[in-house]
C-alpha positions as CSV (number, residue, x, y, z in Angstrom):
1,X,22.6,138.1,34.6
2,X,22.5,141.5,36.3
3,X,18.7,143.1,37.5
4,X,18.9,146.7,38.8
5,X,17.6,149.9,38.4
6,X,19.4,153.3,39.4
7,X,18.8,153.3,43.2
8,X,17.9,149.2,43.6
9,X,21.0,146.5,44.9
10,X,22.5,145.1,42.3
11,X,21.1,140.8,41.5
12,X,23.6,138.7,40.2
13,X,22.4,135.1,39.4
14,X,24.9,133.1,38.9
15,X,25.4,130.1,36.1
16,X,25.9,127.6,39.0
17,X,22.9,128.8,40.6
18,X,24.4,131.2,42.8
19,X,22.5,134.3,43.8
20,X,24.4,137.3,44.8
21,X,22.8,141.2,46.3
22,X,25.0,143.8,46.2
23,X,23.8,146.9,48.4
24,X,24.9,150.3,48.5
25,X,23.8,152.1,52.1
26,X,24.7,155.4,50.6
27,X,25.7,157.7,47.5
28,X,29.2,157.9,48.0
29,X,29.7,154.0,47.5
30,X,27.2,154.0,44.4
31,X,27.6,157.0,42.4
32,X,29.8,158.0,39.4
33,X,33.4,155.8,38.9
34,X,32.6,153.9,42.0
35,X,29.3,152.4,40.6
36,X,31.7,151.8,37.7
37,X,34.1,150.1,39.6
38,X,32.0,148.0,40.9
39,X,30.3,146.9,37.8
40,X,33.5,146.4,36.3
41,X,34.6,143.8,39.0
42,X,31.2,142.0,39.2
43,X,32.0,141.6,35.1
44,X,34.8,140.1,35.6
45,X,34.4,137.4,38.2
46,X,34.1,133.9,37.1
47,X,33.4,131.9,39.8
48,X,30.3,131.2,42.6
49,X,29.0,133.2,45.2
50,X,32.4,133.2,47.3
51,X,34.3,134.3,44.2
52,X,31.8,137.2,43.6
53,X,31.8,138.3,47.4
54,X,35.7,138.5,47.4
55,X,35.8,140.4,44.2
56,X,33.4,142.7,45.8
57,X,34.7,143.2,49.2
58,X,38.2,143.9,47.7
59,X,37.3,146.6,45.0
60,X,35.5,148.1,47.9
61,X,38.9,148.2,50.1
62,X,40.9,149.3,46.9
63,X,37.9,152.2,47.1
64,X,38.3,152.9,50.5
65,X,35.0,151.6,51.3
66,X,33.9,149.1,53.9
67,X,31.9,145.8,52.7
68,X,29.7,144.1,54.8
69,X,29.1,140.4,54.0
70,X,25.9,138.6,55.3
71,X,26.5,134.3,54.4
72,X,24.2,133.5,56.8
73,X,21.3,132.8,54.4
74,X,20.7,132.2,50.5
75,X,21.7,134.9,48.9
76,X,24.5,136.1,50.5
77,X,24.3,140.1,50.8
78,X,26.6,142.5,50.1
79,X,26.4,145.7,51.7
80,X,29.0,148.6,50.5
81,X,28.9,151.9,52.5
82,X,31.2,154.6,53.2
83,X,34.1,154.3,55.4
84,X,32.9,156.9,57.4
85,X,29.1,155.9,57.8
């Protein structure tokens, strides 16, 4: 299941329980064919948390973006910026 609205994270939870937050700090890594991209790959994981988080982080180096990954706590956080911010 995915929860968001235009300017909200993205929620993914997970059939296994899992419980992912995908951020975006600014426009450029939301807006247009990037938010598509990244809904794109989020449709097409099948795994847990981990699988999701790779999937992420990678589209956002394929995008030229930089991912930050908090796995510290439950849920882990995904935060997607530009490369420049």
């Amino acid at each position: 299941m995915i929860s968001t609205s235009e300017r909200s994270p993205i929620e993914l939870h997970l059939a296994d329980g899992g419980h992912v937050i995908v951020a975006f700090a600014d426009p450029a890594a939301r807006d247009g064919e990037i938010g598509d991209a990244f809904v794109a790959a989020i449709l097409q994981v099948d795994g847990g948390e981990r699988d999701v988080e790779r999937a992420i982080c990678h589209e956002a180096a394929d995008l030229g973006l930089h991912c930050a990954v908090s796995t510290s706590r439950h849920p882990t956080v995904l935060v997607i910026a530009d490369q420049a911010n």
